[in-house]
VEXMAR-997948 format. One record per residue (C-alpha): residue number from 0; residue in one letter; z, y, x. Coordinates in pm, whole numbers. Example, Ala and Ser with C-alpha at 12.3 -4.5 7.8 and 13.67 -1.06 7.14 Angstrom:
REM VEXMAR-997948
> i  aa  zz  yy  xx
> 0  A  780  -450  1230
> 1  S  714  -106  1367
//
This chain:
REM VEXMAR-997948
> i  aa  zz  yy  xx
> 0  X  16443  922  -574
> 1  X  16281  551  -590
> 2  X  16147  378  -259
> 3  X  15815  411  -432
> 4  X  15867  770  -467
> 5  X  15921  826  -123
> 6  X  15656  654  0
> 7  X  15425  794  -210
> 8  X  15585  1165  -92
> 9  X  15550  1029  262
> 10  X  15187  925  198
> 11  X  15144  1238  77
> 12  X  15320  1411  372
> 13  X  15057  1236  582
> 14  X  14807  1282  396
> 15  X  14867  1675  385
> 16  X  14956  1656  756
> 17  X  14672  1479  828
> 18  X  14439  1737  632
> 19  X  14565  2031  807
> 20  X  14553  1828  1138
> 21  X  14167  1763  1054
> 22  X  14149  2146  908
> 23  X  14256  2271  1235
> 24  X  14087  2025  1470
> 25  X  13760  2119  1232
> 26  X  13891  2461  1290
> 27  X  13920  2461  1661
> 28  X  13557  2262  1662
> 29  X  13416  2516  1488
> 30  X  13564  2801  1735
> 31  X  13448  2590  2021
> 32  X  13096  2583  1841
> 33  X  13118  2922  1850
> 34  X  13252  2985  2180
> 35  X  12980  2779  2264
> 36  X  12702  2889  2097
> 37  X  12798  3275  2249
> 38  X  12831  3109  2597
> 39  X  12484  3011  2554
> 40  X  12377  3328  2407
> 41  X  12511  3496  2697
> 42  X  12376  3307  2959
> 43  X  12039  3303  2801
> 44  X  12045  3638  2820
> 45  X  12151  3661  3182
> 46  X  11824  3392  3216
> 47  X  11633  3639  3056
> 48  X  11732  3950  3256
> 49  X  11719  3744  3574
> 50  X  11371  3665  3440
> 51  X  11280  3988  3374
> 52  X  11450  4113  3705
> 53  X  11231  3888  3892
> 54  X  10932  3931  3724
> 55  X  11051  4335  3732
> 56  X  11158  4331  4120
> 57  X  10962  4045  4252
> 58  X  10659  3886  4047
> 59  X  10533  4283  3935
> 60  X  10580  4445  4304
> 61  X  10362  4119  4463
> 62  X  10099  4149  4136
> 63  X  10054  4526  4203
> 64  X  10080  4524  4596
> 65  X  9768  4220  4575
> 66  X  9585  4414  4348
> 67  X  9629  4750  4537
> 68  X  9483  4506  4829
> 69  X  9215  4494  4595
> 70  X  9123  4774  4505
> 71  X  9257  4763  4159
> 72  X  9580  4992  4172
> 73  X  9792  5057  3902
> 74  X  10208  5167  3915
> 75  X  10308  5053  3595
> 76  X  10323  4706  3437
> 77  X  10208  4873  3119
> 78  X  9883  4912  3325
> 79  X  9809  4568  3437
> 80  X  9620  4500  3079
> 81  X  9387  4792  3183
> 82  X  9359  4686  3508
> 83  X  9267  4302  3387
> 84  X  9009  4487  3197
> 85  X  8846  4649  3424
> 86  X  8749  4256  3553
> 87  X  8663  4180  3210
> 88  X  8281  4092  3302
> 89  X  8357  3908  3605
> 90  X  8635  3711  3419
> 91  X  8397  3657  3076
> 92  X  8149  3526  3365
> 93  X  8343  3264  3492
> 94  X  8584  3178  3222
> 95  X  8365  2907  3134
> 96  X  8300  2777  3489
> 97  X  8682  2756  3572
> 98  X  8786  2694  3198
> 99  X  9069  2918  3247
> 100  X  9240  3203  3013
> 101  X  9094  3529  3015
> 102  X  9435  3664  3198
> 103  X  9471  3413  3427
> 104  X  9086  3422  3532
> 105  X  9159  3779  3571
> 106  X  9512  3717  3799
> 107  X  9234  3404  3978
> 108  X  9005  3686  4034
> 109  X  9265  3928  4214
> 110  X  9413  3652  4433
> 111  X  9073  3559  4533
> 112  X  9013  3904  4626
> 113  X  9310  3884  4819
> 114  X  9249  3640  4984
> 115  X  8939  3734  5085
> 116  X  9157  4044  5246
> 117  X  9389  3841  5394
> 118  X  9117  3633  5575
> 119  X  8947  3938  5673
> 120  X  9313  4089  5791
> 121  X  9413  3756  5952
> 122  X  9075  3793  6114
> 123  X  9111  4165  6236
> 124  X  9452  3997  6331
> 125  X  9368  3751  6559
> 126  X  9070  4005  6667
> 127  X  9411  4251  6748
> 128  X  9595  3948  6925
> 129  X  9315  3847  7147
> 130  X  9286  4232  7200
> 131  X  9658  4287  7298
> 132  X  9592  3959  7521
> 133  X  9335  4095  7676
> 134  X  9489  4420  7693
> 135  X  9848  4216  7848
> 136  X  9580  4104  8118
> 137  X  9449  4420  8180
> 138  X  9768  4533  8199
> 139  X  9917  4323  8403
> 140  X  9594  4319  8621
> 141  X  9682  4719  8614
> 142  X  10056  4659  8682
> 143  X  9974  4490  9021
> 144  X  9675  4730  9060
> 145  X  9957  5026  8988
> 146  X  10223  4806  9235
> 147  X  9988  4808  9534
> 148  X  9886  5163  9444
> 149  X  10257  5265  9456
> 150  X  10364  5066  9737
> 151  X  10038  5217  9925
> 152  X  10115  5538  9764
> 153  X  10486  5517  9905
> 154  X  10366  5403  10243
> 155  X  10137  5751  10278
> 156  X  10429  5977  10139
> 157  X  10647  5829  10381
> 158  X  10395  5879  10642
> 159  X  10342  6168  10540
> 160  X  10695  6242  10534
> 161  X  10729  6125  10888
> 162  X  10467  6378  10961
> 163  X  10605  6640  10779
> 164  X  10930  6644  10983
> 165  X  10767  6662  11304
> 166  X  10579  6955  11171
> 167  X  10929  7088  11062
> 168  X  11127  6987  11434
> 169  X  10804  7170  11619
> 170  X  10795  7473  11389
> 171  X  11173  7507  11410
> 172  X  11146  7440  11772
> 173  X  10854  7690  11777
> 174  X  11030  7949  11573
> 175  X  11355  7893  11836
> 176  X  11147  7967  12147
> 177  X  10987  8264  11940
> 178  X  11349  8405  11820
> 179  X  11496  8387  12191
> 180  X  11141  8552  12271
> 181  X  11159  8810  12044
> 182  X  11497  8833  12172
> 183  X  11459  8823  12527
> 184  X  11153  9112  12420
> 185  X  11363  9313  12272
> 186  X  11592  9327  12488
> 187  X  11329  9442  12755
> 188  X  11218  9691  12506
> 189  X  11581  9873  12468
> 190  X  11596  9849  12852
> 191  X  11242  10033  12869
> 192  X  11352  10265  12592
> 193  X  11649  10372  12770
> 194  X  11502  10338  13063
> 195  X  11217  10589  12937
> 196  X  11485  10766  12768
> 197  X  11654  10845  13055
> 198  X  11349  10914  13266
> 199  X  11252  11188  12962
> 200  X  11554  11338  12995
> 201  X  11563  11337  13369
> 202  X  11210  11483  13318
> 203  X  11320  11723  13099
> 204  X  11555  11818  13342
> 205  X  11358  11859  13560
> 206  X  11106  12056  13413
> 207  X  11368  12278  13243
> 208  X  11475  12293  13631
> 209  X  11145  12368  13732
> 210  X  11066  12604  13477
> 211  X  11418  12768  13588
> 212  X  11290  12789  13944
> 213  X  10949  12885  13853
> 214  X  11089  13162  13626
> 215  X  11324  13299  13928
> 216  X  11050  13297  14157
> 217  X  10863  13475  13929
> 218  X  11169  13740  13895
> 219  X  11207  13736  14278
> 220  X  10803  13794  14274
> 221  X  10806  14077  14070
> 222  X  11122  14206  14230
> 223  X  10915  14183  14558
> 224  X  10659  14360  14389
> 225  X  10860  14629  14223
> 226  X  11105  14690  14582
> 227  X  10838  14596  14849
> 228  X  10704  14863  14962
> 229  X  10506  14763  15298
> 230  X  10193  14843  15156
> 231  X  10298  15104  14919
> 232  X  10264  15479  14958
> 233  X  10552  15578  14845
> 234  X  10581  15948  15056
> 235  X  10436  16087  14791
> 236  X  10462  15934  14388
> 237  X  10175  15995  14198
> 238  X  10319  16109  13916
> 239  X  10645  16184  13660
> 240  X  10838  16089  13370
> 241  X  10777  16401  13127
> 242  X  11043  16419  12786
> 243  X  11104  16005  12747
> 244  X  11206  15868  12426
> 245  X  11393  15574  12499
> 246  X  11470  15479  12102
> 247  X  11098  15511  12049
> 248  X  11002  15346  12352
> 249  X  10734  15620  12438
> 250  X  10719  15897  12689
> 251  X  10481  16102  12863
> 252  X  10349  16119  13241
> 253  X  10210  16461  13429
> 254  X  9865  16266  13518
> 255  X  9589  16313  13301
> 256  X  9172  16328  13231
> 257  X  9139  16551  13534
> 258  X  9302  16272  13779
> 259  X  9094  16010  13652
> 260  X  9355  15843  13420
> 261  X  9226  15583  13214
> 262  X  9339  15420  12915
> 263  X  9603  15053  12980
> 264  X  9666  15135  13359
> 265  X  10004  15032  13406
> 266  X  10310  15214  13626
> 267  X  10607  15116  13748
> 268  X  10887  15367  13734
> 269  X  11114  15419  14037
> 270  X  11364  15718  14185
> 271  X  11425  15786  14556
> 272  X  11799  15726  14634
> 273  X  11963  15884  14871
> 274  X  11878  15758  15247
> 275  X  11500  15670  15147
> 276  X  11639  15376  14918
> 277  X  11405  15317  14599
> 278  X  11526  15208  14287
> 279  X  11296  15018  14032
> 280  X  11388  15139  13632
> 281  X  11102  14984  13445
> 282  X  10731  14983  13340
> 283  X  10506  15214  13121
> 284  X  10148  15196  12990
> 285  X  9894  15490  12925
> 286  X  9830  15535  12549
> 287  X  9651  15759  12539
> 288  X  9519  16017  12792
> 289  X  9487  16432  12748
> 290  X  9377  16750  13007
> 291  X  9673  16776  13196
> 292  X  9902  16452  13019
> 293  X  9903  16103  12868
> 294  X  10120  15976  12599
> 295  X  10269  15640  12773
> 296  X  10485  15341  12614
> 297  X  10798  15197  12785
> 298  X  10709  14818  12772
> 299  X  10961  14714  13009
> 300  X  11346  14880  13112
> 301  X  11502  14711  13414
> 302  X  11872  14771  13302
> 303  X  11951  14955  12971
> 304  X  12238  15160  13099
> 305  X  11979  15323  13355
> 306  X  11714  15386  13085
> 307  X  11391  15598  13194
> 308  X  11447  15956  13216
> 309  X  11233  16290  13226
> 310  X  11186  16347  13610
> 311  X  11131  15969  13673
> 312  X  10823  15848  13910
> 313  X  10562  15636  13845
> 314  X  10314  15438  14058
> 315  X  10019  15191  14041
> 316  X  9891  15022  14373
> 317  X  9498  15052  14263
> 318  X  9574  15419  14131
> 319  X  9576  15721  14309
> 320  X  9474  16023  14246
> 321  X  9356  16242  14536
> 322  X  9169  15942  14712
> 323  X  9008  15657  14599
> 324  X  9215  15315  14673
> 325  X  8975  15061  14849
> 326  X  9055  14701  14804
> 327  X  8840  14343  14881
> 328  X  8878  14022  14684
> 329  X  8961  13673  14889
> 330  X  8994  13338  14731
> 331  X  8863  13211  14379
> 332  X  8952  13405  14042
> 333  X  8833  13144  13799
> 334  X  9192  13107  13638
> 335  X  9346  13447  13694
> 336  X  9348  13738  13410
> 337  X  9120  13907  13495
> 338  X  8774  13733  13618
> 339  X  8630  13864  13959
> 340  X  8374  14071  13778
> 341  X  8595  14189  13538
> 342  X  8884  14309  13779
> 343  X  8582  14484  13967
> 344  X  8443  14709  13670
> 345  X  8791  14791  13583
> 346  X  8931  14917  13965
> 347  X  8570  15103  13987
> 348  X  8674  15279  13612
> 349  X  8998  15430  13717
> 350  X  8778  15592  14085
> 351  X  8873  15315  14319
> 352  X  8653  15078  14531
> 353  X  8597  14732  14586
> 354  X  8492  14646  14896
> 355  X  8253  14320  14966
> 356  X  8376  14298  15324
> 357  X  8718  14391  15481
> 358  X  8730  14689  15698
> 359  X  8993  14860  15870
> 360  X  8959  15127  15585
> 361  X  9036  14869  15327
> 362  X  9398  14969  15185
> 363  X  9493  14552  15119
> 364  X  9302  14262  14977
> 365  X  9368  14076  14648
> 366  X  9378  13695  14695
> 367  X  9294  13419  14460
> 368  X  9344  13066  14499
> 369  X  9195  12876  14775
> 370  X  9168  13216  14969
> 371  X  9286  13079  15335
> 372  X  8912  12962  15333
> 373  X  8801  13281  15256
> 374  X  8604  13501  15555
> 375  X  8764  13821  15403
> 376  X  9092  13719  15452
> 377  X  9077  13599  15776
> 378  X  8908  13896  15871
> 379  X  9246  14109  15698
> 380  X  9482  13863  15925
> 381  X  9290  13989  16208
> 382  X  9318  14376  16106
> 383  X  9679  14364  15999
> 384  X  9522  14445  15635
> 385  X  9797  14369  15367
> 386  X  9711  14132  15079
> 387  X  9856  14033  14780
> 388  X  9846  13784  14522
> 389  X  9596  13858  14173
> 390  X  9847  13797  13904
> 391  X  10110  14081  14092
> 392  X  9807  14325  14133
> 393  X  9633  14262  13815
> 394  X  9915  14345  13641
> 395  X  9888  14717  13700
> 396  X  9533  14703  13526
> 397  X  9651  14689  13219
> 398  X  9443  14520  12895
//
């Protein structure tokens, strides 16, 4: 190949290089015009959301919380037109005055309403701050007020505390002295109830003692009465046991209507031992009274293995049969059994007499108590008359 030939072919070479150098660079300008053009797309867009978000999150919520202030609420952005409407009037009014869209009149109108609020909250504000001022004052006035109050308050409980305790220490001293008191009392009291314990029993004792003695006595009495026989007639008995029945406690006597037997008289039973000796068995009382007989019931058996037997005899001091017994009273008979006037009517039923005087006829005299005094039986001690005491001689009376 010429020289000319390869230029040419080396021109050409450059030529075509330099084509597809200029095809690619116009290439790669055009990609970067792209690129470019999508990189401004895209951040248009993100201006435009951040718009929207703004005016979404930011501009809207302000624009509806003012006009909620207002007094124009609405939730949605959709309802702002309706709300600018509802100004429509107002805005018309002074559209011309302010020579200002209808829309922005309207958003003029709002803000002036809310500002209007906002002065009137700014001046319910500062009405609230001078309040809470006043009311720090006040409070602080009431803080000291409260401080004195609690340090006077403290001083009186304290006081009162102080007081309290001594109250406490002399009660608890009080309620000491009253415990050993109470103590010391009680103690006394056991003393006196043993002590009256003891005297009770002792008394006891002593009555049981006493009633012991008092019931020998009695025994020995009526032993005296049943053996004694210094006043007693007993030559002759005035009477007999007739067909006893021990079981039944019932027997009958050989005295009856005829020997002036009366209904309750009461008779000892006796037997003669040998040498004169006399032996007391027990004690009957008339039943009833026949002729000849009398029915009588064993009230009393001196020993049951000598029970009363037929053949038996009986005898009653105030009782006898062939002669009247004359007797005189001594003494008072306000407590005995029988009453003076009583024991009189009875010893003049069974044929005996009472005598108002002693005499040396009088068979013995019947004492009551206080009878020393008595003129009868002084006059008996000076006759040797025998006397004996009511309750032994009123016995054989009967009911």
């Amino acid at each position: 190949m010429s020289r000319a030939s390869r230029g040419i072919s080396i021109i050409w070479v450059i030529f075509a290089v330099t084509l597809a150098g200029a095809a690619a660079i116009t290439a790669f300008l055009q990609y970067l015009e792209v690129q470019t053009y999508k990189e401004w797309i895209k951040r248009a867009e993100e201006k435009r959301d951040a718009a929207e978000k703004e005016r979404k999150f930011t501009a809207f919520p302000q624009i509806k919380a003012i006009c909620h202030l207002c007094g124009w609420p609405f939730d949605q952005e959709s309802e702002i037109e309706s709300s600018i409407a509802l100004l429509k009037d107002r805005v018309d009014a002074k559209k011309t005055q302010y020579a200002l869209p209808g829309k922005a009149m309207a958003m003029w109108e709002i803000i002036h309403a809310a500002n209007i609020k906002k002065e009137t909250a700014r001046y319910r504000l500062d009405t609230a701050k001078q309040g809470q001022k006043n009311a720090q004052l006040n409070a602080q006035m009431s803080s000291t007020v409260i401080s004195d109050y609690t340090r006077i308050k403290d001083d009186e409980i304290s006081a009162l505390q102080t007081n309290l305790q001594k109250m406490t220490d002399l009660q608890t001293e009080d309620v000491r002295r009253y415990e050993l008191r109470k103590s010391n009392l009680e103690a006394e009291d056991r003393k006196l109830v043993d002590a009256r314990t003891a005297a009770e029993k002792q008394m006891k004792d002593e009555l049981l003692d006493l009633a012991n003695q008092y019931n020998r006595i009695e025994t020995q009495l009526k032993e005296l009465v049943k053996q004694e026989a210094v006043f007693f007639d007993l030559t002759v008995a005035q009477g007999k046991i007739v067909d006893p029945h021990q079981d039944e406690h019932y027997a009958f006597i050989t005295l009856g209507q005829g020997d002036r037997l009366v209904r309750g008289l009461k008779f000892m039973v006796f037997v003669r031992e040998a040498g004169g000796n006399v032996r007391w068995k027990g004690q009957v009382e008339v039943k009833d009274v026949y002729e000849r007989s009398a029915k009588v019931s064993i009230v009393e058996t001196a020993d049951r293995m000598d029970p009363i037997i037929n053949g038996d005899l009986i005898f009653n001091p105030l009782y006898n049969p062939r002669r009247p017994v004359k007797v005189a009273f001594a003494g008072d008979f306000a407590k005995t059994r029988y009453m003076k006037e009583a024991a009189t009517a009875r010893i003049r039923n069974i044929g005996s007499i009472v005598q108002d005087a002693v005499s040396d006829e009088t068979d013995f005299v019947i004492v009551g108590e206080s009878y020393q005094t008595d003129a009868n039986y002084e006059k008996a001690t000076g006759l040797s008359v025998p006397w004996r005491p009511a309750f032994e001689i009123f016995e054989f009376l009967g009911d």
